[in-house]
C-alpha positions in Angstrom: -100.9 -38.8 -61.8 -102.8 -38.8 -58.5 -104.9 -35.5 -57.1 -103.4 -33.9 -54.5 -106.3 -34.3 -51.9 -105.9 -35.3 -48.5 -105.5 -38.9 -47.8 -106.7 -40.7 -44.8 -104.7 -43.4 -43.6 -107.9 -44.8 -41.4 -109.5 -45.1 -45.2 -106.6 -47.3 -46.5 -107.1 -51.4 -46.7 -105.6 -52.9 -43.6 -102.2 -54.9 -45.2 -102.6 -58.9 -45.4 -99.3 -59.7 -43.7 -97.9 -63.1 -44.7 -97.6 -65.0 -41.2 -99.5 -62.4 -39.2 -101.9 -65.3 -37.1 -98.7 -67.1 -36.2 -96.6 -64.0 -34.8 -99.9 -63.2 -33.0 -100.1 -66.9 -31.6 -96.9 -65.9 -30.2 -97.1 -62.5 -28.6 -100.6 -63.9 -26.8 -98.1 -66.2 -25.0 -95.7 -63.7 -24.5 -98.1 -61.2 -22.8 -99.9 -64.1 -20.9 -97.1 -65.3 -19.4 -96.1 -61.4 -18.5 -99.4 -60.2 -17.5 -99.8 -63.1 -14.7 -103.7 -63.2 -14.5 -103.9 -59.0 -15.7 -106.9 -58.1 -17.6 -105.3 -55.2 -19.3 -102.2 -56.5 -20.9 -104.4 -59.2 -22.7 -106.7 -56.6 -23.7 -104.7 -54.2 -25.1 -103.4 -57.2 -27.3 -107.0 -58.1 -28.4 -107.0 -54.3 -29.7 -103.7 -54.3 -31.2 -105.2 -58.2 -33.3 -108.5 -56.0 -34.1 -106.6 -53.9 -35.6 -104.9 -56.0 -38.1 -108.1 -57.5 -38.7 -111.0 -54.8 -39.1 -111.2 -51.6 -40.7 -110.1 -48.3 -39.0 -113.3 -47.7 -37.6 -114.8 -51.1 -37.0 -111.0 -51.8 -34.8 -112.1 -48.2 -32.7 -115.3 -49.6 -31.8 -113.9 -53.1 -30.9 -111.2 -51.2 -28.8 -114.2 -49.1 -26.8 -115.6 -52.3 -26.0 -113.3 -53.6 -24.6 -112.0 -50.4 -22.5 -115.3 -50.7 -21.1 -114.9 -54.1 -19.7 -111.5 -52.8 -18.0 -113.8 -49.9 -16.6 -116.1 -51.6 -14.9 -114.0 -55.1 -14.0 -112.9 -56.0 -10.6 -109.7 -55.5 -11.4 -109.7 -51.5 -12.1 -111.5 -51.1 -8.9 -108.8 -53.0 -6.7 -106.2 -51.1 -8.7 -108.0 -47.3 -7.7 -108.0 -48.7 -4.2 -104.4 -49.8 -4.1 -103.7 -46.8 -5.6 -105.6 -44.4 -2.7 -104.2 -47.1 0.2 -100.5 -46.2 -0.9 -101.2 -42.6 -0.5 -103.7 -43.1 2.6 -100.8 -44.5 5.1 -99.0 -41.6 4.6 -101.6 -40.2 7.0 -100.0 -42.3 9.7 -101.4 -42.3 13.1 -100.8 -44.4 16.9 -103.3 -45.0 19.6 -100.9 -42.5 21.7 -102.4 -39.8 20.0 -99.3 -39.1 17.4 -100.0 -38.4 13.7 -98.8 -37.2 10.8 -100.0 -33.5 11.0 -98.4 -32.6 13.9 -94.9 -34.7 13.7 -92.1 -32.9 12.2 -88.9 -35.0 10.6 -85.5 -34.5 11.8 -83.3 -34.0 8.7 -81.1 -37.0 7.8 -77.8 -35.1 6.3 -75.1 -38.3 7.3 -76.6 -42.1 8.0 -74.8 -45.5 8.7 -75.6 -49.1 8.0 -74.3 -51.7 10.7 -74.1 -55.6 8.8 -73.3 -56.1 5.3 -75.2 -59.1 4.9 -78.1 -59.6 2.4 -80.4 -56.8 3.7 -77.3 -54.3 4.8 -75.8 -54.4 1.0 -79.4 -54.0 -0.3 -80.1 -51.2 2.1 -76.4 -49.4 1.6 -77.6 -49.7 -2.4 -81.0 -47.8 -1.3 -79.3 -45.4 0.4 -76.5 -44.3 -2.0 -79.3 -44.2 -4.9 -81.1 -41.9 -2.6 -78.1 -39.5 -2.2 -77.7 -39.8 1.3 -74.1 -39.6 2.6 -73.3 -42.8 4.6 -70.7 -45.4 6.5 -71.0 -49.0 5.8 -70.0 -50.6 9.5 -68.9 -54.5 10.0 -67.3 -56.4 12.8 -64.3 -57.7 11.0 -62.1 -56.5 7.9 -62.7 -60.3 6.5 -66.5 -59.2 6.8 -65.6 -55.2 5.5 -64.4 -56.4 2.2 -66.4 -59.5 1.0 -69.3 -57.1 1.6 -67.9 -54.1 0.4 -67.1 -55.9 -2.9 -70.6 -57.3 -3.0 -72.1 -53.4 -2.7 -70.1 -52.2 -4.8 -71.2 -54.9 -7.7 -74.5 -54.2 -6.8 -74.0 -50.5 -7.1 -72.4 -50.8 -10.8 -75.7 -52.9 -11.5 -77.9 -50.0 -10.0 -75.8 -47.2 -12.3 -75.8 -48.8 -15.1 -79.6 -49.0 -15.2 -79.6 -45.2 -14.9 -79.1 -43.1 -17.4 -75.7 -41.5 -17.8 -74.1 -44.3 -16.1 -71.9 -44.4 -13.1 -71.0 -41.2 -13.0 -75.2 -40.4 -11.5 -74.1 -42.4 -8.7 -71.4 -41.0 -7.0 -70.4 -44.4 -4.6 -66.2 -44.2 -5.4 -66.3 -41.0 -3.8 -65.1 -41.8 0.0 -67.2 -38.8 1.2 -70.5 -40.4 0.2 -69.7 -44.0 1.2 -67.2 -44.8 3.6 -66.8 -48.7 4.7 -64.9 -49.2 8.4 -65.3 -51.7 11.6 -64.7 -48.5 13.7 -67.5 -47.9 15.5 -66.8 -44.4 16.8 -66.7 -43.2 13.5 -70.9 -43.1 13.7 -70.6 -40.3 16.4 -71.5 -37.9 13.9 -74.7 -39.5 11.9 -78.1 -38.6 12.2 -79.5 -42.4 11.7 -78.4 -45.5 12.1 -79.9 -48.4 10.3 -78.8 -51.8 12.0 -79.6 -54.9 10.0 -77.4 -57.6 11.5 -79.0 -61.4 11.3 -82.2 -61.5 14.0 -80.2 -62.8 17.0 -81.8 -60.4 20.2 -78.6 -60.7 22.6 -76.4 -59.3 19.1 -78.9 -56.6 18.6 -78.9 -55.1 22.5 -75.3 -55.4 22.5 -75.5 -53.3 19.4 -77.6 -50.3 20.4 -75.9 -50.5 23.6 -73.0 -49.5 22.4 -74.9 -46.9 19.8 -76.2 -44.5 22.8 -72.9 -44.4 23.9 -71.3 -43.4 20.6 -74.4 -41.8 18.6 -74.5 -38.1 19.3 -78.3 -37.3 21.6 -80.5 -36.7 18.7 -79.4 -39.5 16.4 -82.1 -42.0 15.7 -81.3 -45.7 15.8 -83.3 -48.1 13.4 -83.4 -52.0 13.6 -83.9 -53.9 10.6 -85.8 -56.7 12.2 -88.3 -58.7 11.0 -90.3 -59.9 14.0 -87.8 -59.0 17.4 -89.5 -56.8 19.8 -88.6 -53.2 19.6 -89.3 -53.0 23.0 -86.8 -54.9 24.3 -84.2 -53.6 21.8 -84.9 -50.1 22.6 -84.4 -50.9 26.8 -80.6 -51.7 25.7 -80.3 -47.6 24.9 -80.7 -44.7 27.5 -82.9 -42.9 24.8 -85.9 -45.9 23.9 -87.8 -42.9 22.3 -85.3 -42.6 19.7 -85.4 -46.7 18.9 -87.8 -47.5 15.6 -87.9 -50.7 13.4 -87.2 -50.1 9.7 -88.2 -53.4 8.2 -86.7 -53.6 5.1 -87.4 -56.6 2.2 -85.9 -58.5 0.3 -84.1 -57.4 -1.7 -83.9 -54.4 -0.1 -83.2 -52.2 -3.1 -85.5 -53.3 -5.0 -88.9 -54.3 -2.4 -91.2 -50.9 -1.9 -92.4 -51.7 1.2 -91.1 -50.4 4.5 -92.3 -51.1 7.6 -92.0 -48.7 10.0 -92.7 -50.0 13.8 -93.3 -48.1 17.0 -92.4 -49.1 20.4 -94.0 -47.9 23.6 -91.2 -44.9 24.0 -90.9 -44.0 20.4 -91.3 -40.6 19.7 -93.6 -38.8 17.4 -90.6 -37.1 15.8 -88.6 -40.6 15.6 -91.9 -41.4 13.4 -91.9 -38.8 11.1 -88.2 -39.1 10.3 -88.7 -43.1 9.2 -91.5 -42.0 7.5 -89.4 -38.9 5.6 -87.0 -41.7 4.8 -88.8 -44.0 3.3 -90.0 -41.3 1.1 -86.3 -40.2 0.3 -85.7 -44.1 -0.4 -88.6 -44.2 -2.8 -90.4 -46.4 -0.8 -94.0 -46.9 0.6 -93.5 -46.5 4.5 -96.6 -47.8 6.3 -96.3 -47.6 10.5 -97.6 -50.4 12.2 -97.4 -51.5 15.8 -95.1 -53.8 17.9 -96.0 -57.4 18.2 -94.2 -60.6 17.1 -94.0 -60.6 13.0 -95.6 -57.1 12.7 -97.9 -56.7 9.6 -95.7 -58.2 7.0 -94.4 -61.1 8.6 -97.4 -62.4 10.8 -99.7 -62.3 8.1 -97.1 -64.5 6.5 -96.4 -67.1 8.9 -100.1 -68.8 9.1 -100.1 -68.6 4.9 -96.5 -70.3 4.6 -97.7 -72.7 7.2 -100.8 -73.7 5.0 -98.7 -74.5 1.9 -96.5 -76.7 4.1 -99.0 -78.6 5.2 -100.4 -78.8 1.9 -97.3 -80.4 1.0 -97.9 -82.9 3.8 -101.4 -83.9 2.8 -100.1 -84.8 -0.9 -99.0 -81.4 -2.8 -95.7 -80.5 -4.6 -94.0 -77.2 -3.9 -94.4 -76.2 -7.5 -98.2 -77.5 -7.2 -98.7 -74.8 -5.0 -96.5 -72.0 -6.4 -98.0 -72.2 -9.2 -101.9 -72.2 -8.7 -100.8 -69.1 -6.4 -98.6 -67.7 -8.8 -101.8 -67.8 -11.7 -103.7 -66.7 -9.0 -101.8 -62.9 -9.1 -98.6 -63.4 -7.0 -95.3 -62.2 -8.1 -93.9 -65.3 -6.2 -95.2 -68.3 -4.8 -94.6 -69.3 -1.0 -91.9 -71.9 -1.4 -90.1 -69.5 -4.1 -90.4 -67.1 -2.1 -88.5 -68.9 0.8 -86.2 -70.0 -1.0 -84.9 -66.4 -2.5 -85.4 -65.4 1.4 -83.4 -68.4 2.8 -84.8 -70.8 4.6 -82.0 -70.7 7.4 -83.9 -67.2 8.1 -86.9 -69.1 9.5 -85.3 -71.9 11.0 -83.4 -69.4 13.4 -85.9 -67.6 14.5 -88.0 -70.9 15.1 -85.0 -72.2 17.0 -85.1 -68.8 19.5 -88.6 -69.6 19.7 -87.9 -73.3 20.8 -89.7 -74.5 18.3 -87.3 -76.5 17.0 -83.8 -77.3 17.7 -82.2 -78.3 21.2 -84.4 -76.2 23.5 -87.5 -78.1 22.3 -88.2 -80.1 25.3 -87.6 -83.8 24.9 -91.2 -85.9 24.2 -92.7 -82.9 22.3 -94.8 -84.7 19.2 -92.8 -83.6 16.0 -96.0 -82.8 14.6 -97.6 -80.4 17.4 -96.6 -77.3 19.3 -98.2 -75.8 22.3 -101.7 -77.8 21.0 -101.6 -76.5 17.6 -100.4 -77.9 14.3 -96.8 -77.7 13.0 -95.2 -78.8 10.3 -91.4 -79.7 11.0 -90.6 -80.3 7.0 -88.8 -76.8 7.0 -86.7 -77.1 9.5 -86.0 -81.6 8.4 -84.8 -79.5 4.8 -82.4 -77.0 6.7 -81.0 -79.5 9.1 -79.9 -81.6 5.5 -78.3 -77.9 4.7 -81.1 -76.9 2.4 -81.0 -73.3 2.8 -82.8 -72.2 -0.8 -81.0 -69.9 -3.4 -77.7 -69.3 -1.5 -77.1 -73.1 -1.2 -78.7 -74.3 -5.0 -80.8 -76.5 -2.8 -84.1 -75.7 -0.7 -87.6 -76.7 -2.3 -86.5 -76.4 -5.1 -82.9 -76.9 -7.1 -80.9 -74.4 -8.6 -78.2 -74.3 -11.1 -75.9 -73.0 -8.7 -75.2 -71.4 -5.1 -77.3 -67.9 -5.8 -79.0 -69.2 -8.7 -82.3 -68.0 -9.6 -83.8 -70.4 -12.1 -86.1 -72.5 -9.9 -86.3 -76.4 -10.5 -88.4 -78.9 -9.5 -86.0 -81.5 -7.4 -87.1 -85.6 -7.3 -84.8 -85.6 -4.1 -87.6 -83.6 -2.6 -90.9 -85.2 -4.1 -89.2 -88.6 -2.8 -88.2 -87.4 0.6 -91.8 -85.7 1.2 -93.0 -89.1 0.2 -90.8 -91.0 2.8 -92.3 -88.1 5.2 -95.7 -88.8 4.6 -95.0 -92.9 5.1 -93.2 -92.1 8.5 -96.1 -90.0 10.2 -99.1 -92.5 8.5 -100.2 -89.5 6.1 -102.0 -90.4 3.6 -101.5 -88.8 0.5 -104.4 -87.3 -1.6 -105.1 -85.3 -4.5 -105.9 -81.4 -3.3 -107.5 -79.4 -6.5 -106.2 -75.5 -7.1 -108.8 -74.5 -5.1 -108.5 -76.0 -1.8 -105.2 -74.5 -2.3 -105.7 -71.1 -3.3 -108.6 -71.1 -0.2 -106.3 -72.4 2.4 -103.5 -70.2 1.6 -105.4 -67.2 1.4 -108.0 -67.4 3.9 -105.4 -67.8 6.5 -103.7 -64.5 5.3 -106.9 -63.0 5.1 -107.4 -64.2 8.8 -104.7 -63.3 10.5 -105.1 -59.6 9.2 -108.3 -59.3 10.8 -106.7 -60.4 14.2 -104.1 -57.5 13.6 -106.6 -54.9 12.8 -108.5 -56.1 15.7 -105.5 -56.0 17.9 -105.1 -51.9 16.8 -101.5 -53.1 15.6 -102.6 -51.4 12.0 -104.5 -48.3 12.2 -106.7 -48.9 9.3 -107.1 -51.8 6.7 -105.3 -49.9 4.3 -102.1 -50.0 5.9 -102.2 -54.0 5.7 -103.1 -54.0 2.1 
């Protein structure tokens, strides 16, 4: 018995729901704890509750509002610039005189992985997912098959995420991944990615051997994360075909890749990183050779503050956290843990920082008349090496676990460690430590871009 005229949904009553405040209550928490200090995400959900509360047009104007805040916010502007950065450093350039415009990429039909540790699985799993034919190389058949079977979980992962399941990813087929320990059978590839653990006598042996195997025009990558490619590259009787490809982790799942010239690399060496990271998915960004690079040296004087934090009377979790609310996917002491803190300790150890080269009388709190913090290296000497051992700064459920928990062990032992070097503990507010940790970060890349180690401030953001 109604006329047939047009009805307008936007003119209906909005629908009382019966517990409509409590399932909002709810999803604000949700998207809170999602959106990690976002504007937009709590936004949108401020539209989405006008909407339920307001009439059609009332919610549209409520909804302008507040896309007008996201327009002019701080936070859409850092966003546009991120944005034009990640497409900026594909206009790579060196102090040489190379550049993008005149480089051309050598095409990568067949490439190898040397190491099927951590970053070699996650780097295999890149490379497979980017169709790119490749042998998986280790030094022993004990080596071969514990990481083979660790690839090929990870691969099963990767296809069932993609649609039409394994059969996208073609990794049974022998032709597309091959696994071996025989080194001659890279004679035929057109890049080799090394990413064996950073040990600089295992790497030179390693592209020592590569020039004499590789064919002339094959380029040979290191996965390092702070050697010098210099002195890699003068292990090889072609230096102008050497190039870091920092990967990180996890490797198939990071989209940053660092791309790092040495004095002899060529423009065309260059390019063809550059074409791979592309291939890969990935945002390649070339940087110069120094100790650390980009990625790692701006990290080492941040990491270093948050230690001592922890010295002066902070908690790991203290710290994560206010970082963490702050806009990081992962606080500092998280994110050593996922990396492993034996990584660290190593390389501190070839540094004599630590460990038996460190002359005898050094003050446990000083190097070279600066600051250091030894607690790192105290925690991996007592076997706490993060995620892969349950324990590091924080506890896990289990050897790989992932679910971060605060450990008394280490509140009491950082405790006992203050009492030992006459520290005295006080109470540092969230932002002492958001300053300290990011300042230094902050610092450190303005030494870099002063160096000319970055061609522009871009490629560090």
């Amino acid at each position: 018995g109604q006329p047939l005229r047009p009805r307008r949904l936007s003119l209906k009553q909005v629908p009382r729901l019966p517990n409509m405040e409590a399932f909002l209550e709810e999803a604000l928490v949700k998207v809170k704890r999602q959106a990690r200090g976002c504007l937009a995400p709590e936004l949108c959900f401020q539209a989405v509750r006008a909407a339920t509360e307001s009439p059609f047009a009332a919610g549209v104007r409520r909804e302008r509002e507040l896309f007008q805040v996201l327009l002019s916010s701080g936070q859409a502007q850092a966003l546009q610039y991120a944005f034009f950065a990640e497409r900026a450093v594909r206009r790579w350039a060196t102090p040489g005189g190379a550049c993008w415009s005149s480089a051309a990429p050598q095409p990568v039909r067949r490439a190898a992985v040397i190491g099927l540790g951590t970053m070699g699985r996650g780097i295999v799993t890149s490379l497979v997912k980017a169709n790119i034919p490749l042998v998986a190389l280790e030094q022993d058949l004990e080596n071969l098959n514990k990481g083979r079977k660790a690839v090929m979980l990870l691969l099963e992962r990767e296809a069932m995420k993609m649609e039409g399941g394994a059969q996208t990813l073609d990794f049974h087929n022998p032709a597309r991944l091959q696994f071996t320990v025989d080194f001659d059978v890279l004679h035929d590839v057109d890049l080799v990615i090394e990413a064996v653990f950073e040990n600089m006598a295992l790497k030179k042996e390693i592209f020592h051997k590569l020039s004499k195997i590789c064919k002339p025009g094959a380029l040979l990558c290191t996965n390092t994360s702070a050697l010098n490619i210099d002195e890699i590259a003068s292990a090889t009787n072609r230096p102008q075909q050497v190039i870091g490809t920092h990967f990180f982790s996890p490797a198939h799942v990071m989209r940053l890749l660092e791309i790092i010239y040495g004095r002899h690399t060529s423009p065309t060496a260059i390019a063809t990183a550059m074409q791979l990271a592309k291939a890969l998915k990935k945002v390649g960004v070339v940087v110069g050779n120094c100790f650390g690079f980009v990625g790692n040296r701006m990290m080492f004087p941040y990491v270093q503050q948050a230690v001592f934090l922890l010295e002066e009377g902070s908690r790991p979790e203290t710290v994560d956290q206010v970082l963490e609310d702050f806009g990081f996917k992962i606080g500092p002491f998280r994110m050593s843990d996922l990396a492993g803190l034996d990584v660290g300790w190593r390389s501190r150890k070839d540094q004599g920082l630590t460990g038996p080269s460190l002359p005898v009388g050094t003050p446990a709190r000083q190097r070279h008349g600066q600051r250091y913090s030894p607690l790192p290296d105290l925690l991996c000497e007592q076997g706490r090496f993060g995620q892969k051992t349950a324990r590091g700064w924080y506890l896990y459920e289990r050897a790989g676990g992932r679910t971060a928990t605060p450990d008394p062990w280490l509140h009491n032992f950082l405790s006992q460690y203050r009492d030992n070097h006459g520290i005295q503990t006080r109470f540092i507010d969230q932002e002492e430590i958001l300053e300290r940790c990011l300042f230094s970060l902050i610092n450190e890349g303005f030494a870099i871009l002063a160096e000319g180690i970055a061609s522009g401030p871009e490629h560090l953001d």
